[in-house]
C-alpha positions, -999 to 999 in steps of 0.1 A, spaced: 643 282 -847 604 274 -839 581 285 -817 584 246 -801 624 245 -802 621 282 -785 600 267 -760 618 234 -752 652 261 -743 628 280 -724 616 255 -700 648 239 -701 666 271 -687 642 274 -659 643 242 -647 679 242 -646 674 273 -625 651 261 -602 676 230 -599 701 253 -587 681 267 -563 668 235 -548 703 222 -543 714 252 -524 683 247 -501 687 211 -496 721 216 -487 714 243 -462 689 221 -448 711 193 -443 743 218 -426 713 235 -404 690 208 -396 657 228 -406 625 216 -422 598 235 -432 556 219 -435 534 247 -452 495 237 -446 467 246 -454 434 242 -438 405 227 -453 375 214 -437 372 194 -405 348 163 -412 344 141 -377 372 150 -362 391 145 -395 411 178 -406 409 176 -446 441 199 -458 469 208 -482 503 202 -470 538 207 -487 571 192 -465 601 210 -477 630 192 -458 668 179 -473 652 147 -487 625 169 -509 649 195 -517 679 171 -527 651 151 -548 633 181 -562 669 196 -574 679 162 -590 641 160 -608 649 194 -623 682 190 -633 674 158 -651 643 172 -667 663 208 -676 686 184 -698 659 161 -712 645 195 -722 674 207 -739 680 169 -756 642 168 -770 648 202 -791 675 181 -810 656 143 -807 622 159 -820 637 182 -844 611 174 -875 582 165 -855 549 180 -861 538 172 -827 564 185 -807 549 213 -790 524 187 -777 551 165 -766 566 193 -744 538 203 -729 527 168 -718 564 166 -709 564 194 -685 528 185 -666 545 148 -661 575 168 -645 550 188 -627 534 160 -613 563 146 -600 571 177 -581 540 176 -566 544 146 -555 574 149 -536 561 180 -516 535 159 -505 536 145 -469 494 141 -470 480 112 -486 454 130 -505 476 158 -517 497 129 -529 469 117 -549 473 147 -572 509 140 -583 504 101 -581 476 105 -606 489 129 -629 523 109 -631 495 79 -644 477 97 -669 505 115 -686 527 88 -689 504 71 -705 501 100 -733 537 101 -738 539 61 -738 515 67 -769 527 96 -783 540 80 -816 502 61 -814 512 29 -836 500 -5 -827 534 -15 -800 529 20 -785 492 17 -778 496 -20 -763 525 -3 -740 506 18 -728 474 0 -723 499 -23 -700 513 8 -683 482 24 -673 462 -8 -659 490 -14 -642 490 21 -627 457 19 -621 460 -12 -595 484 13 -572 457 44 -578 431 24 -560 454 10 -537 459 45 -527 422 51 -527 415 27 -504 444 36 -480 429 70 -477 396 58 -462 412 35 -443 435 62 -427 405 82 -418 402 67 -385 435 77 -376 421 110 -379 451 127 -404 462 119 -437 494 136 -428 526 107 -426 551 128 -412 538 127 -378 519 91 -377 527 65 -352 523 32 -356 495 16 -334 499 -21 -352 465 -36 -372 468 -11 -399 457 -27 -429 463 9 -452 504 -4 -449 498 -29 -472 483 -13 -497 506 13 -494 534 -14 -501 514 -25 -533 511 8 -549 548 10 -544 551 -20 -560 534 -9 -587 549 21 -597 586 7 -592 576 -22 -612 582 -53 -585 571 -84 -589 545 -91 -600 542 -60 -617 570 -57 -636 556 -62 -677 547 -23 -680 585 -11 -672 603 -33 -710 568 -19 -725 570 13 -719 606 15 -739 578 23 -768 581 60 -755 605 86 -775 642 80 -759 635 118 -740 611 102 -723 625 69 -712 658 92 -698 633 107 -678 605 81 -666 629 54 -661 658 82 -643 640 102 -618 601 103 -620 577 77 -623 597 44 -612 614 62 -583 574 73 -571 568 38 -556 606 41 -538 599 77 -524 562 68 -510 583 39 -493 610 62 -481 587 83 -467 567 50 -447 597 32 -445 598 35 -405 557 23 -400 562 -4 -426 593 -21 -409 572 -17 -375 543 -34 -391 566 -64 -403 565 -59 -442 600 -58 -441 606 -89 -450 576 -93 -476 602 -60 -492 633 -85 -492 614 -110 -509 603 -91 -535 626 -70 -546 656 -96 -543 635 -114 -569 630 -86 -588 664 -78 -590 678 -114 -598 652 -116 -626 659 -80 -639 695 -89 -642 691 -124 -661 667 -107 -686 693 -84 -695 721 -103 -700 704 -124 -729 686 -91 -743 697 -81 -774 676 -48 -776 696 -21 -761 677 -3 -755 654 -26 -732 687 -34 -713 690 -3 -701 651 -4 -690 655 -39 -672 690 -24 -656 668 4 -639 645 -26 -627 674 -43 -614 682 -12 -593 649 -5 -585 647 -39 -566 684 -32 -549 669 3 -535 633 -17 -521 660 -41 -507 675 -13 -488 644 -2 -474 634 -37 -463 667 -38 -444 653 -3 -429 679 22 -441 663 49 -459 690 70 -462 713 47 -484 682 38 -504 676 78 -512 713 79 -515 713 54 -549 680 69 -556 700 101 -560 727 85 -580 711 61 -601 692 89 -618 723 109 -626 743 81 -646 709 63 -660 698 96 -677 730 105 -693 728 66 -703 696 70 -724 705 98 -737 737 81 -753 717 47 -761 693 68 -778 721 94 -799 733 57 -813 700 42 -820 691 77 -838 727 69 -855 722 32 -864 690 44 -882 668 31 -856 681 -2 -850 680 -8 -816 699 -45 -816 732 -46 -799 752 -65 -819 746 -41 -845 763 -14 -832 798 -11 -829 828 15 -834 814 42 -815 844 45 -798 865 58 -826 838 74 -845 823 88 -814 846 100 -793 824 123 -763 798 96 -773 819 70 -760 834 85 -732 797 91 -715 782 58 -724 820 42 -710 815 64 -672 778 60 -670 782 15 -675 810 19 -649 789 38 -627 762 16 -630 786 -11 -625 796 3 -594 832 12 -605 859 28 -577 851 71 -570 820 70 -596 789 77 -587 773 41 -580 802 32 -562 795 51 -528 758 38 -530 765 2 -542 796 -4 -517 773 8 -495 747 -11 -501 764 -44 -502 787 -40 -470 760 -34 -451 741 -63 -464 767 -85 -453 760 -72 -419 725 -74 -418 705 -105 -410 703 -118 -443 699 -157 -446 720 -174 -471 699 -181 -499 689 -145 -503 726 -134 -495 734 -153 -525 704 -138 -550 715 -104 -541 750 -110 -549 743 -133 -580 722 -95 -588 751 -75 -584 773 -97 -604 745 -99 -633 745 -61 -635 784 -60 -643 777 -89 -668 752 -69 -688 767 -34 -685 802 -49 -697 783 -68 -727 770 -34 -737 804 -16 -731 816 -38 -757 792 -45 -787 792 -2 -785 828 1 -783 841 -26 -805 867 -19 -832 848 -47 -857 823 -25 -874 789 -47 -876 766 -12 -887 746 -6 -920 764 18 -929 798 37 -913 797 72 -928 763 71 -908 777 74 -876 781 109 -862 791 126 -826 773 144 -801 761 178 -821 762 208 -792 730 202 -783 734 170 -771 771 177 -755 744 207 -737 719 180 -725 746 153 -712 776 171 -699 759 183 -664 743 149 -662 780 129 -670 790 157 -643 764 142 -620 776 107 -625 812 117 -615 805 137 -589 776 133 -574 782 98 -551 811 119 -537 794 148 -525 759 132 -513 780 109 -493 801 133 -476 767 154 -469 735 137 -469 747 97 -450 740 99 -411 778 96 -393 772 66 -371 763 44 -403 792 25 -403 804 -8 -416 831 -34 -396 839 -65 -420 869 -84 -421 894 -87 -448 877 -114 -467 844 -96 -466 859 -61 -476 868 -81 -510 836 -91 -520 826 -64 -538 856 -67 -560 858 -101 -564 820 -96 -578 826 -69 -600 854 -94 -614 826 -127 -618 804 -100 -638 832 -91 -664 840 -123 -671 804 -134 -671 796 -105 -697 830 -113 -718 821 -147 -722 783 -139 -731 793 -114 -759 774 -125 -787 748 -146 -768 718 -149 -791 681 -156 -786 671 -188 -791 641 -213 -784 645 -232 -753 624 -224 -720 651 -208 -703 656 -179 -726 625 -175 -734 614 -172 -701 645 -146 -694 632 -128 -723 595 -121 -715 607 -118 -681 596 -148 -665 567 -152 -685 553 -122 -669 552 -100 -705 529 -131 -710 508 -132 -678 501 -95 -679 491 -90 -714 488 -124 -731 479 -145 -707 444 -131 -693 438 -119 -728 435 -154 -746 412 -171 -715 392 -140 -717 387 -148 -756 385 -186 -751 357 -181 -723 340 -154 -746 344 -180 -778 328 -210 -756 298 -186 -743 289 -173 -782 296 -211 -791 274 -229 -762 254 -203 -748 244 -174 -772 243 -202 -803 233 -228 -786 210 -237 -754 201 -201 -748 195 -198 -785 172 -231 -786 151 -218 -755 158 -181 -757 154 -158 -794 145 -191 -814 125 -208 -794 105 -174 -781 100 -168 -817 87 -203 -826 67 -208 -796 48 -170 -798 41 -180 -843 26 -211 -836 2 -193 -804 -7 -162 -830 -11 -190 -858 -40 -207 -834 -56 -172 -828 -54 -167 -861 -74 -194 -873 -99 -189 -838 -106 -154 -851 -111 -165 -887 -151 -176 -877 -155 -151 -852 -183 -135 -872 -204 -165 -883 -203 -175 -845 -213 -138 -835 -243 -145 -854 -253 -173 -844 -250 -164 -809 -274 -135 -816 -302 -155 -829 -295 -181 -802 -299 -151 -775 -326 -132 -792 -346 -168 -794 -336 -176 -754 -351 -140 -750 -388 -147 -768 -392 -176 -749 -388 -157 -712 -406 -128 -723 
């Protein structure tokens, strides 16, 4: 074994160690009720205490043990995904500051320590995104990086705006109304979660090695933006941005979900699915209830890892082909294979005592009792319905008993590294709604529907099976619809495409008309012109210089006889 295999077991050891241990303590925090805020002063700069704070309460542990336990298996999955790689004792190190940065992060109840983590998520992303540094990966992360860059400055800003509240500290603010810093705090979110209109970087960034996907689009960087919301949620819904939240992520989430039913890549499915729940958990905290957000937080990261780490085991099988309907039979030539992929789709789906059941039931009874109106009532569902379609489509094209592969001998199991890296992850996805909702929920959240209502969610689980049944071998075609369901709305277009081509057309047009043309003709040309034909007239003024010397000599000494 290598010094870089050693090293991913290593780190993959002690994180599942430290997960341990963070479980325990969010556990005991939640029986016991106790909280613990570690600062340290800085400087005090008018009135302005500048310091480093670390909030260890249930949420951070809960959230710091899931980060580690996800991370521990990604770990322990790299040593067999980068197995050949000359670079992969690069790629773990940059692997390991990204997880480092996200713990960071959620430690952080001050704005500026914050920073740190937010930051470092940014910039090592983007060095993973372009870790195999081709042409796609480079554009990716171009994309993800600009985008990241709109919520760093967002932050920026909010921290000199919430200088004259005197703290940077959100644990203990109170909201006063006029505060411009919630917006931008809402934006930066929206950035890192990959809302509307920000969503292009989160399909792009599928250019990363499968590791990394299980663990940016699981745990880490797209749940940032939902955490920094969690932990504002109560000052944004006083300042009224709820409903700006329900607008967007509703959207979001509708969009996510038609994308993915007429994607073909697989593994872009499972990206726009995570968008799709992304915008279902910023719909939670628009309705105000934190809690159940963190809740599927919690849960979506268990069954989404362990279901890119089986989308990539058959891509890596298939010989790098990545297009659904090219991959079939994995049921009978995979058996552990397809028993993972099979209860991470139904947890996604939101199928009875799985893990995204608890959240998603959840989630949708009480949006029948909140003050939704109709029309986004109706999104939301048409969402939920969408994500059954496209999980049941990919259940099937996996699992099918018509072989549609290159090649059949190709196809292999999970070797024990991989059965390692899965099987406390496809643990998490069993257990893990059971146990966070008989722990973590507050007791007086608690839902009164009638009969009808109490059906809904089954009666939309049903919709989404048939919807994905009859859309099984949906193609991509040319019309406006699926190409706008394809590039997401057009917004693929709009954030790379789009400002890139009038940039170049403006740029063409100024070399064309200005730097060629009028500026040209009065500018270097015409300078040019006008200063040869002055130093031509000098020129020919200087070439009798001496006779008229003399002759002004003889005329001065001769004026000079006469007045002597």
């Amino acid at each position: 074994m290598s010094v870089s295999f050693k090293s991913f077991s290593i780190m993959s050891v002690g994180l599942f160690s430290y997960s341990t241990l963070m479980f325990f303590m969010g556990f005991y925090s939640v029986v016991y009720d106790h909280s613990l805020i570690v600062e340290i002063e800085g400087m005090i700069l008018n009135s302005c205490l500048m310091s480093m704070s670390f909030l260890f309460d249930w949420m951070g542990f809960i959230f710091l043990g899931s980060v580690c336990l996800i991370a521990g298996s990604v770990m322990k999955y790299s040593e067999w995904y980068m197995e050949g790689d000359l670079n992969d004792n690069r790629f773990s190190f940059i692997l390991i500051s990204f997880v480092a940065s996200m713990l960071v992060l959620i430690v952080s109840p001050n704005l500026v320590s914050l920073l740190l983590g937010w930051d470092g998520l940014g910039l090592s992303s983007y060095a993973l995104v372009i870790y195999y540094q081709n042409e796609v990966s480079r554009n990716a992360g171009m994309v993800t990086i600009l985008t990241n860059r709109v919520g760093d400055v967002a932050i920026l800003i909010s921290v000199a705006l919430m200088f004259t509240e005197g703290m940077w500290d959100f644990y203990n603010l109170v909201y006063s109304g006029g505060e411009n810093w919630v917006w931008l705090i809402a934006v930066a979110s929206f950035t890192k979660s990959a809302q509307i209109p920000f969503s292009a970087w989160l399909p792009a960034a599928m250019a990363a090695p499968t590791p990394v996907s299980a663990l940016v689009h699981s745990s880490t960087l797209v749940t940032a933006g939902v955490y920094l919301l969690i932990r504002f949620n109560e000052i944004i819904c006083k300042s009224g941005m709820g409903s700006i939240l329900l607008v967007v992520s509703v959207l979001t989430m509708f969009m996510a979900g038609m994308c993915a039913l007429f994607e073909v890549d697989l593994k872009k499915v499972v990206a726009l699915s995570t968008l799709s729940q992304l915008g279902l958990m910023v719909m939670t905290l628009g309705l105000g209830m934190k809690e159940l957000a963190f809740f599927h937080l919690i849960t979506h990261a268990m069954f989404k890892s362990s279901l890119f780490m089986c989308v990539g085991f058959m891509i890596h099988s298939s010989f790098g082909a990545q297009d659904s309907r090219l991959m079939s039979s994995f049921a009978g030539s995979s058996p552990n294979l397809g028993v993972a992929l099979g209860a991470s789709n139904l947890a996604l789906c939101g199928f009875p005592f799985l893990a995204g059941f608890y959240s998603k039931d959840m989630l949708l009874e009480q949006m029948q009792m909140s003050w939704f109106n109709l029309i986004f009532m109706g999104l939301a569902m048409a969402g939920s319905v969408l994500t059954v379609a496209y999980s049941f489509r990919v259940l099937y094209l996996s699992s099918a008993s018509v072989n549609t592969s290159f090649l059949v001998s190709g196809l292999m199991d999970f070797n024990p590294s991989v059965v390692k890296s899965v099987s406390s992850l496809f643990a998490g996805s069993l257990v893990s709604g059971f146990v966070l909702f008989w722990t973590v929920l507050p007791v007086d959240l608690i839902n009164i529907l009638s009969h009808g209502q109490k059906y809904v969610v089954f009666s939309l689980m049903s919709m989404g099976g048939l919807l994905g049944y009859s859309l099984l071998n949906c193609m991509k075609g040319g019309s406006v619809f699926q190409m706008a369901v394809n590039s997401s709305w057009f917004l693929s277009d709009l954030s790379t495409k789009g400002s890139v081509d009038k940039s170049l057309s403006l740029g063409l047009f100024n070399s064309k008309v200005l730097d060629s043309g009028w500026l040209e003709f009065y500018g270097g040309q015409g300078g040019q012109v006008t200063l040869s034909m002055s130093s031509f007239t000098l020129q020919r003024g200087q070439a009798y210089m001496v006779k008229g010397f003399l002759c002004m000599v003889v005329l001065g000494g001769f004026v000079l006889a006469l007045v002597l």
